[in-house]
N, C-alpha and C positions, 0 to 999 in steps of 0.2 A: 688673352692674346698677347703676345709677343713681340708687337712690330708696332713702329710710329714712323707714320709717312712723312716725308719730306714734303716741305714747300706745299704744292697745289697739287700735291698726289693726295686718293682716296683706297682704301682698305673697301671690297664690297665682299659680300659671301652671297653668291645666287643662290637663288630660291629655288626647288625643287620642281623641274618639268612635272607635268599630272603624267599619268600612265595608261591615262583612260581617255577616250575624247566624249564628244556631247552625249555621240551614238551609243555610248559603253562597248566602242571596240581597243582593247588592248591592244598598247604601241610599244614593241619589244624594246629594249636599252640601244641595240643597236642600228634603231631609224629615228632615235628621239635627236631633236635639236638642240645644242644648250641654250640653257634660257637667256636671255637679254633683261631680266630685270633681277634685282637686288636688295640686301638692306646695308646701308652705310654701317662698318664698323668701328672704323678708326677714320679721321683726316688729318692732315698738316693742317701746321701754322699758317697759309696762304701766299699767292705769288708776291715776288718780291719784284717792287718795280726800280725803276733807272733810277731815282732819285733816294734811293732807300725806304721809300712808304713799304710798309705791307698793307695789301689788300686782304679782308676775310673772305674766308671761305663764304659759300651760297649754301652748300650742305653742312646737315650735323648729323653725328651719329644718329642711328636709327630712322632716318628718312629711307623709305624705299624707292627706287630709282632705276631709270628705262636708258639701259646704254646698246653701244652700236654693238652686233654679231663679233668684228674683228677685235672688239678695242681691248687694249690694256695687255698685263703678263698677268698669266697662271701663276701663285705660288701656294706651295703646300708647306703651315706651319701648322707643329704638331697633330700632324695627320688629317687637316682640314682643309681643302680648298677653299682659297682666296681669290681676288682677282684684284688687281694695284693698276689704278689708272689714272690719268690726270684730270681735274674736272674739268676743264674742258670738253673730254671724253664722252661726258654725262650728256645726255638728250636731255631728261627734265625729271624732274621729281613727280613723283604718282602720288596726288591724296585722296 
């Protein structure tokens, strides 16, 4: 990948809706929801407070992670959906 996030922005790539539910009924492309969970690919260095401290990040690459329906910006590098948000953004880590 291509990209290094700024400050307390995170790089996530969502994970693949299923296409099937419990029942094994097939859910067409166009009534599936995107998914709200992810895997960290990339982070920043972390916020930068008033007095110059940086703070660390809470996530590390490869934490898989439950964010809000709206949050963050789409972007497509080399041909991949991403999604770039602030951890803040991030609900909570899934272990």
């Amino acid at each position: 990948m291509k990209i290094r996030p700024l400050h307390d922005r995170v790089v996530i790539k969502r994970l693949e809706e299923t296409t099937k539910t419990a029942g094994g009924i097939i859910i067409p492309d166009t009534a599936k929801e995107k998914p709200s969970e992810g895997i960290v690919e990339a982070v920043g260095t972390g916020i930068h407070t008033e007095d110059g401290k940086v703070l660390p990040m809470s996530v590390k690459v490869g934490d898989k992670v439950l964010f809000g329906k709206w949050s963050g910006t789409e972007a497509k590098i080399d041909g991949v959906s991403y999604l770039i948000l602030k951890e803040s953004e991030i609900l909570g880590v899934i272990e």
